[in-house]
LODO-435611 format. One line per field, with one value per residue (C-alpha): residue number from 1; x, y negated, z; residue in three letters. Coordinates in nm, 4 decimals, decimal comma, padded with zeros to 6 digits, m for minus. Each point is the difference from the previous one (the first is absolute). Layout:
<recs>
pos = c(NUM_...)
u = c(X_...)
v = c(Y_...)
w = c(Z_...)
code = c(Ala_...)
</recs>
This chain:
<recs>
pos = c(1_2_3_4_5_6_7_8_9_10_11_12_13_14_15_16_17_18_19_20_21_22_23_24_25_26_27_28_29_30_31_32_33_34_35_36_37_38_39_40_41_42_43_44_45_46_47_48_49_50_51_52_53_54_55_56_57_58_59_60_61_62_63_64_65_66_67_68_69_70_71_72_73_74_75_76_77_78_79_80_81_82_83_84_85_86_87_88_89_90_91_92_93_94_95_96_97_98_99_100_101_102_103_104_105_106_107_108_109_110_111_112_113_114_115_116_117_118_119_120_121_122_123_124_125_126_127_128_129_130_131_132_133_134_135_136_137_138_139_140_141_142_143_144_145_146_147_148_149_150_151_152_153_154_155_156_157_158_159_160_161_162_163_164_165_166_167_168_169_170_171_172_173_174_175_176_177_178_179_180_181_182_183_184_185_186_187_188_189_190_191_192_193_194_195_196_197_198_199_200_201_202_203_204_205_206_207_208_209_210_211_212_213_214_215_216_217_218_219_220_221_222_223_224_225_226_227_228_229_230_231_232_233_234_235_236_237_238_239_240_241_242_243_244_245_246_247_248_249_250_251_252_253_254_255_256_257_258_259_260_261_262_263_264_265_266_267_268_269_270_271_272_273_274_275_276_277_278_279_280_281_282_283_284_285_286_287_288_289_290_291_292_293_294_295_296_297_298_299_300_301_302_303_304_305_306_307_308_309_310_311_312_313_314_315_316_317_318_319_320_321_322_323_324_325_326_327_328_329_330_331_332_333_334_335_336_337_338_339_340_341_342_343_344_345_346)
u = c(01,8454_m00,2788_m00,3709_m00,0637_00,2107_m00,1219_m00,2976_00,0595_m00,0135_m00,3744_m00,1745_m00,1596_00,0355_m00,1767_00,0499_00,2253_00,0755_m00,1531_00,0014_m00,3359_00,0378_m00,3403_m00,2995_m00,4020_m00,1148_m00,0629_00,1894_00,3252_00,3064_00,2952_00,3886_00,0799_00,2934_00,0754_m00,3169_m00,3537_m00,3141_m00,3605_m00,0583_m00,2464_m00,0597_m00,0184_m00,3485_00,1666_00,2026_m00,3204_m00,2002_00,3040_m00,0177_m00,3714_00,0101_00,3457_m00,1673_m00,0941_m00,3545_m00,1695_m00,2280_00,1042_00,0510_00,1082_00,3953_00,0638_00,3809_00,1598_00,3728_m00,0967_m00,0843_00,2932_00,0969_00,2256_00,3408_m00,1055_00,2256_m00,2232_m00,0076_m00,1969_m00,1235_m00,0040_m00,3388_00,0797_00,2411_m00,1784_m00,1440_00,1329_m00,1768_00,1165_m00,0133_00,2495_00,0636_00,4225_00,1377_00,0077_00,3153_m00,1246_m00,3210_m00,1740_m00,3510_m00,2493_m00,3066_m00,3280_m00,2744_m00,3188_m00,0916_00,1978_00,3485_00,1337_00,3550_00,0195_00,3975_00,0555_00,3022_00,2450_00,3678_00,0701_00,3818_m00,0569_m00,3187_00,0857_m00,2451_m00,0867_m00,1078_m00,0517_00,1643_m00,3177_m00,3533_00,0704_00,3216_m00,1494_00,2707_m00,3170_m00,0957_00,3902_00,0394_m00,3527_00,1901_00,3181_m00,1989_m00,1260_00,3603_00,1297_m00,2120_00,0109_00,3366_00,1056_00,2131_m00,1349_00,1413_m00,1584_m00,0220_m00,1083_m00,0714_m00,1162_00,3160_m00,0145_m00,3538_00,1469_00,1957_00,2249_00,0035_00,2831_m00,1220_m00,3402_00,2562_00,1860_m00,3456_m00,0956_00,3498_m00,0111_m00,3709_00,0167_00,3404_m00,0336_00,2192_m00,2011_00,1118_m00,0917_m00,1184_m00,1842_m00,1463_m00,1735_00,3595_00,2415_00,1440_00,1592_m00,1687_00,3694_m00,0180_m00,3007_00,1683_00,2576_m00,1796_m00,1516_00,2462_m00,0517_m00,2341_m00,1659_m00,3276_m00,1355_m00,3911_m00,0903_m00,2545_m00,1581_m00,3351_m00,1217_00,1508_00,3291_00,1636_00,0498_m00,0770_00,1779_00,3200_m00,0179_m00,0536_00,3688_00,1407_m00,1223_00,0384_m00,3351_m00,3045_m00,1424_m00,2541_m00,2510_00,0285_m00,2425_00,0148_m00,0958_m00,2470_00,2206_m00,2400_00,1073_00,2757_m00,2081_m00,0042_m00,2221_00,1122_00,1983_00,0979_m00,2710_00,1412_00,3309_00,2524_00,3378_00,2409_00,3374_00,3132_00,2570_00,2288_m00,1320_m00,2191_m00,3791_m00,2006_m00,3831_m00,2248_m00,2973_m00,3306_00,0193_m00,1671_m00,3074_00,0429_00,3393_m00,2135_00,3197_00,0671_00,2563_00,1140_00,1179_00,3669_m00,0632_m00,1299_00,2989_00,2728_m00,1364_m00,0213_00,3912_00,0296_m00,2953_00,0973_00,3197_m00,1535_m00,2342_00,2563_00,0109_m00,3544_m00,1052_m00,2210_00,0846_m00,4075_00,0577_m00,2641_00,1423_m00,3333_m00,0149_00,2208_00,2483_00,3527_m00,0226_00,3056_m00,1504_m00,3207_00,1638_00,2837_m00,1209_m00,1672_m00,3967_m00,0930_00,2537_m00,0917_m00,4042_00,0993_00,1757_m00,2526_m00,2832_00,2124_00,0353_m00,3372_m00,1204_00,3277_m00,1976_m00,3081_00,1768_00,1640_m00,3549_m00,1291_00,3097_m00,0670_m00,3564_00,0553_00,2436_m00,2924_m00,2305_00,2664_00,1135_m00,3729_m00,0973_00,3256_m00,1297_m00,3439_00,1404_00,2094_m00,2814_m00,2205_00,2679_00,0807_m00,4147_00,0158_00,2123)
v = c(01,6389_m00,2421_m00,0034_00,1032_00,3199_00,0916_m00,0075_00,2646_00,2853_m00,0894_00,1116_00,3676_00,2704_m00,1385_m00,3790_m00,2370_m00,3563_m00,2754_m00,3794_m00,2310_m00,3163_m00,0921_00,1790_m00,0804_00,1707_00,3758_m00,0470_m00,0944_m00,0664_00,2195_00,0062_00,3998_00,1057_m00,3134_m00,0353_m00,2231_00,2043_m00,0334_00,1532_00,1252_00,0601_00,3436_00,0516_00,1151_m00,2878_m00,2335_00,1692_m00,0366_m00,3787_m00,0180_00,1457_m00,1689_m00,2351_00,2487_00,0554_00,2869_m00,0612_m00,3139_00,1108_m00,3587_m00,0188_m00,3802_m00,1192_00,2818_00,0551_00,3441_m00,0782_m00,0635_m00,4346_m00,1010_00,0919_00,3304_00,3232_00,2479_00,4216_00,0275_00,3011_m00,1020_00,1152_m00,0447_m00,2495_m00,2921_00,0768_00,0601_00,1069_m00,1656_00,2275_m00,1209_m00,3685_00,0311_m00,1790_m00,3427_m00,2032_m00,3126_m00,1785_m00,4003_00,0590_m00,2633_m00,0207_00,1250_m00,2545_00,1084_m00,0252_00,3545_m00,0377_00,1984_00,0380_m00,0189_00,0990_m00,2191_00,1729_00,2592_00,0595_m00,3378_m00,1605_m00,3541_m00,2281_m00,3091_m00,2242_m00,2163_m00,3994_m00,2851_m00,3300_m00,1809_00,0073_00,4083_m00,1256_00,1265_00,0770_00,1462_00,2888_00,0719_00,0990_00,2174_00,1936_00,0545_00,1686_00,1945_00,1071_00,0674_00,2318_00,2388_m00,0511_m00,1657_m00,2581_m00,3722_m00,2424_m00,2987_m00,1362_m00,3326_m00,0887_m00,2706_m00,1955_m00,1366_m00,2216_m00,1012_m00,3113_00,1795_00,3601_00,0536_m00,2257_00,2319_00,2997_m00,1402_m00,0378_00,3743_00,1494_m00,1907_00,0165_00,4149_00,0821_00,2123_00,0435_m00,3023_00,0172_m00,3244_00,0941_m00,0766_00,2573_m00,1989_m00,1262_00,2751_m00,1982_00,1797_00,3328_00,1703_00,0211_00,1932_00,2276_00,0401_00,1685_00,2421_00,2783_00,3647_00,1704_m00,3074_m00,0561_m00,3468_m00,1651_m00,3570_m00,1474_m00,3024_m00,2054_00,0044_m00,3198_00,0392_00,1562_00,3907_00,0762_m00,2028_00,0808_00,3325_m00,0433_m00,2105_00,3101_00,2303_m00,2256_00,1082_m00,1021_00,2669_m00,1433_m00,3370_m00,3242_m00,2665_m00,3590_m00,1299_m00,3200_m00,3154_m00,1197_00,2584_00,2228_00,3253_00,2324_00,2563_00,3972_00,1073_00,3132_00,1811_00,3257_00,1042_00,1137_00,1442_m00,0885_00,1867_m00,2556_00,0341_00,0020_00,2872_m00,2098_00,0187_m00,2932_00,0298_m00,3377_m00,0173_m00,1976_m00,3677_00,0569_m00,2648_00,1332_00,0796_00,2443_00,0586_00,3982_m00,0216_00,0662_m00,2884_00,1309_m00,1088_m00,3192_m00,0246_00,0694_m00,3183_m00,1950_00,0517_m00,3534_00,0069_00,3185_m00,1487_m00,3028_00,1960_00,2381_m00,3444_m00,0506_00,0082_00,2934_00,2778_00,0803_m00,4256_m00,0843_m00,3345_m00,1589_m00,1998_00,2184_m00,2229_00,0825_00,0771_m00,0088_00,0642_m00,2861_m00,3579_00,1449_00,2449_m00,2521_00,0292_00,1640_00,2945_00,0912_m00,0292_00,2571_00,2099_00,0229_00,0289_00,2972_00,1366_00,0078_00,2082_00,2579_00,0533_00,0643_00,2689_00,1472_00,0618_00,1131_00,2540_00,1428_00,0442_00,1718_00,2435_00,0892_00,0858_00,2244_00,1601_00,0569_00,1327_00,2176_00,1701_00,0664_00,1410_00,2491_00,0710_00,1463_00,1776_00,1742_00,0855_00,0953_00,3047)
w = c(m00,2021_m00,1360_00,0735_m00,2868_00,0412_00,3738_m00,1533_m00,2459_00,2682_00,0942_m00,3125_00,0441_m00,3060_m00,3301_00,1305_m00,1089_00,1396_m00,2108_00,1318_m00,0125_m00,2579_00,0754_00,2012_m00,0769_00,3065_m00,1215_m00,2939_m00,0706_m00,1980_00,0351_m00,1110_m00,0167_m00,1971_m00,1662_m00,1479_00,1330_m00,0142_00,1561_00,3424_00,2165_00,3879_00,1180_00,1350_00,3307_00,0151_m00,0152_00,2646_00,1837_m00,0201_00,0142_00,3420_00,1246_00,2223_00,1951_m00,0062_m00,1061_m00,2924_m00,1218_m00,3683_m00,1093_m00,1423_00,1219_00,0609_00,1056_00,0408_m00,1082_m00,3451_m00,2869_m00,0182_m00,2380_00,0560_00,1692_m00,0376_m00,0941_m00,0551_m00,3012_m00,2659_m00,3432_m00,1140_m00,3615_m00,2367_00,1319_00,2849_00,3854_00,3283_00,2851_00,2784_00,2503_00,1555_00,0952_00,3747_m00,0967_00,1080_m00,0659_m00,0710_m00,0292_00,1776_00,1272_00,1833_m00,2628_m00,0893_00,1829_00,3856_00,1074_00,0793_m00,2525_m00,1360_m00,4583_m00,1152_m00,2686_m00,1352_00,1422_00,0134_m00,0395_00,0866_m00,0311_m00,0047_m00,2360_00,1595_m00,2647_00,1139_m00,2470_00,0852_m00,1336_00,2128_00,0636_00,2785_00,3092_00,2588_00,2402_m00,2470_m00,1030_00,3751_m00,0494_m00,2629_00,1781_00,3015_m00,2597_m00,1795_00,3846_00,0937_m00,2731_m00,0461_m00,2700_m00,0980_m00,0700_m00,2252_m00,0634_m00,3340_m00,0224_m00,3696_m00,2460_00,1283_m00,3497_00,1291_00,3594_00,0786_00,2697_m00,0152_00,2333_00,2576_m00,0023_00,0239_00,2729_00,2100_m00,0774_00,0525_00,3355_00,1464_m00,1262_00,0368_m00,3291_m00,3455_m00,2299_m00,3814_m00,1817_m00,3575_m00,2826_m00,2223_m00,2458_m00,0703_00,1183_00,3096_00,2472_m00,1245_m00,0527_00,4025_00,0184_m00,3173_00,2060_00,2927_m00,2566_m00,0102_m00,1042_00,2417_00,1464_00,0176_00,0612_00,0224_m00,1248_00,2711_m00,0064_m00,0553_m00,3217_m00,2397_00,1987_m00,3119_00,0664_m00,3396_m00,1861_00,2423_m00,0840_m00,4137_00,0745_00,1450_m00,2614_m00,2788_m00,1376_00,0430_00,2146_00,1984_m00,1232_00,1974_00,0666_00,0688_00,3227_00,0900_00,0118_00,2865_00,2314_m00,1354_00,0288_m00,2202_m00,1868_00,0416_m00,2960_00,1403_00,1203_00,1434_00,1739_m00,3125_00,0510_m00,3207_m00,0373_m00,0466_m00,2524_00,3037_00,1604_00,2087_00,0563_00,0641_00,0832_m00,0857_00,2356_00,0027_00,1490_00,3402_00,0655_00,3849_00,1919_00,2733_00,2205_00,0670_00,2359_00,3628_00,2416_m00,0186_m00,3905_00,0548_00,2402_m00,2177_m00,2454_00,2949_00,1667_00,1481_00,2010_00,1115_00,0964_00,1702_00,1654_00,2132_00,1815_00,0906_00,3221_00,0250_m00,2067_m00,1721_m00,0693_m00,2793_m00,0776_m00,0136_00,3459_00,2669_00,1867_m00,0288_m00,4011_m00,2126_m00,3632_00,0586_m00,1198_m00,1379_m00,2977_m00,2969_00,1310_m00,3553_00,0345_00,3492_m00,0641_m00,2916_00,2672_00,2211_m00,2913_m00,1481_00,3640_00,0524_m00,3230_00,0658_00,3439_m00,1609_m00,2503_00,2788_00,1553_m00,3358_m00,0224_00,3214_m00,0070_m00,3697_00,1077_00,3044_m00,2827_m00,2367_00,3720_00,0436_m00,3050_m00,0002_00,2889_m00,1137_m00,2887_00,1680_00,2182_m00,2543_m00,1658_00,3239_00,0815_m00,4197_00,0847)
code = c(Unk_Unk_Unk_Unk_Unk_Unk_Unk_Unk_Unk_Unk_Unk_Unk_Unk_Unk_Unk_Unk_Unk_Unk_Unk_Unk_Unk_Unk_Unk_Unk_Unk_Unk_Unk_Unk_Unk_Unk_Unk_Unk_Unk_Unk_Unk_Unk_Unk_Unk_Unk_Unk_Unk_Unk_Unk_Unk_Unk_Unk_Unk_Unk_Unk_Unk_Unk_Unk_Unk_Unk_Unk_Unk_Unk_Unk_Unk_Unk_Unk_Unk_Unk_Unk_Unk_Unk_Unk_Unk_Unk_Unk_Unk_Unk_Unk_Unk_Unk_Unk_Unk_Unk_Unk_Unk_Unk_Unk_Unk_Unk_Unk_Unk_Unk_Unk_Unk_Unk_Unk_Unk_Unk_Unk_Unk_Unk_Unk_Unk_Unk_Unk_Unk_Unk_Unk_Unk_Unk_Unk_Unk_Unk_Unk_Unk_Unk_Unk_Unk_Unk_Unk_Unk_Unk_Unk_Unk_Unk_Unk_Unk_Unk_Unk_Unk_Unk_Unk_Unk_Unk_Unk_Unk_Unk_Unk_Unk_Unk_Unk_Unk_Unk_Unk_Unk_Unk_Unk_Unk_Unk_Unk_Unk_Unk_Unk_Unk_Unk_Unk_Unk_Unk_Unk_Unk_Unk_Unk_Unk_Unk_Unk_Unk_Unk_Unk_Unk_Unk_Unk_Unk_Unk_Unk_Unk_Unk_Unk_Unk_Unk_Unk_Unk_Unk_Unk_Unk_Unk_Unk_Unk_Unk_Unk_Unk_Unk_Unk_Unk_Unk_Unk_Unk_Unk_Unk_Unk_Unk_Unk_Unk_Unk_Unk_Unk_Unk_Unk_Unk_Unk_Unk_Unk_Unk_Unk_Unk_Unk_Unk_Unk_Unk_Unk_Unk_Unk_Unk_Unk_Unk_Unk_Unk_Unk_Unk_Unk_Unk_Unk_Unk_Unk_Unk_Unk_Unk_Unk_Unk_Unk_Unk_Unk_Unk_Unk_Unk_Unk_Unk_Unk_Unk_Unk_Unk_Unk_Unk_Unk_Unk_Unk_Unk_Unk_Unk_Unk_Unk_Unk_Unk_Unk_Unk_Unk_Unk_Unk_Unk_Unk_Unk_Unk_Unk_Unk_Unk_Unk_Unk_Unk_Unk_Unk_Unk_Unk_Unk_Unk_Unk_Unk_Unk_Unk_Unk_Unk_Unk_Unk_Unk_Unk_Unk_Unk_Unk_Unk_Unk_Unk_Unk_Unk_Unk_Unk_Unk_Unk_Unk_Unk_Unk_Unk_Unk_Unk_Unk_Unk_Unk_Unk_Unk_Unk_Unk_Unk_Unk_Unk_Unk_Unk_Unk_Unk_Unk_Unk_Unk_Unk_Unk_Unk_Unk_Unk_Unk_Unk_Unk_Unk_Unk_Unk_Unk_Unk_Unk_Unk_Unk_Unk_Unk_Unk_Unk_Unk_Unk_Unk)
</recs>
């Protein structure tokens, strides 16, 4: 039985399960019946998320898992012929989720329900091996797939040697493409059967848009050129946008992030990082750092760059962790107090 069909069940009487192609905060997008109409959030639902966080009179929605991304199974009334109310935010199986802009440590979903992440790197001034392995912390722990697509192959000397380098420093599937020209791109097609859903990441410039007008065959999304100096790129897409395939696939095109804030637990960061693990099961202290401790097995033998990114990325998973705990104190907390004066109430 697919997601999709578990999910079903979960709708109460008058609901029906709609899917988010692209959320605006209160407002949204939805796929219900076969057809795409406007949407709003329940007012329930958004007093929900305002107070998620756990303290009582915050009344300010922020990123909260609570509220519908895109991607999101949803139970929704239709309100009219165009119009939908959003009233329900289904279990989600899946999700891409970083670290929110701003000094609180706060979580913003990106996009839900998500199989594979085709993390997508330009083999011109955007190759950056040390924000790739930001972005696979990220697809491992909200468990989804990654695939790295490394495009513009058509303006790089030696695309397979830059493949080689990723496919051994990450240990990940790397697809060498171009989607200006159509290189390669029948291997990402390929991964695009019916009932997949997939999410184009990247910086912006690195060519997510004009990947997924290849896939389409339309032009469903602008592109923009990026600065020769630097290879950066201007946003063309401006908001997270889920696109049924022909094949039965979905594929969601998301912003170019300026900032990769990591979201992600050290058993993440971990899983990107398997041969340091490995190395260090032979250090000699088991809580080894591999800064200056005698008796290290990952220090001189991991490339310098890879394990200062390991213990940078360590580092920030720590601080989530911290975060995490402290902000399920506050919703335990505020749980209470809310039962409290329910119970003095009667």
């Amino acid at each position: 039985m697919s997601f999709a069909d578990e999910a079903l069940a979960l709708p109460g009487p008058g609901q029906q399960l709609a899917r988010v192609c692209a959320s605006y905060g209160e407002r949204a997008r939805v796929i219900l019946e076969g057809a795409e109409l406007d949407a709003m959030v329940a007012g329930a639902l958004l007093y929900a998320a305002a107070d998620a966080d756990g303290r009582p009179g915050s009344g300010k929605t922020s990123f909260e898992a609570d509220l519908p991304v895109t991607g999101d199974w949803v139970a929704a009334r239709r309100v009219d012929a165009d119009l939908a109310l959003i009233e329900r935010v289904l279990p989600r199986r899946s999700k891409i989720a970083r670290r929110a802009a701003g000094r609180r440590d706060r979580e913003q979903t990106l996009a839900a329900n998500i199989d594979l992440a085709f993390i997508v790197c330009g083999l011109d001034g955007d190759f950056n091996i040390r924000r790739l392995e930001r972005y696979l912390a990220i697809a491992r722990e909200g468990g989804v797939e990654p695939v790295i697509a490394l495009n513009k192959a058509d303006v790089c000397a030696a695309p397979e040697e830059a493949a080689d380098d990723v496919r051994r420093v990450t240990r990940a599937q790397a697809l060498v493409i171009s989607a200006r020209t159509g290189e390669g791109c029948e291997a990402i097609e390929a991964l695009l059967g019916p009932g997949v859903t997939a999410a184009l990441l990247g910086s912006s410039g690195a060519g997510k848009s004009t990947l997924l007008n290849r896939i389409v065959g339309a032009s469903v999304h602008k592109t923009a050129p990026v600065r020769q100096s630097d290879s950066r790129g201007r946003h063309a897409t401006t908001w997270r946008e889920l696109v049924e395939l022909p094949s039965g696939a979905a594929l969601i095109d998301t912003p170019g992030l300026r900032e990769i804030q990591l979201w992600a637990t050290e058993e993440s960061v971990a899983a990107v990082f398997e041969d340091i693990a490995e190395l260090a099961a032979h250090c000699r202290f088991r809580d080894c750092s591999h800064t200056s401790e005698p008796g290290c097995a990952v220090r001189g033998t991991v490339e310098a760059g890879r394990l200062e990114s390991f213990n940078k990325l360590q580092r920030e998973a720590e601080r989530i962790s911290g975060a995490r705990t402290e902000k399920q104190r506050w919703r335990s907390a505020h749980k209470a107090a809310r039962q409290l004066y329910k119970l003095r109430g009667r």
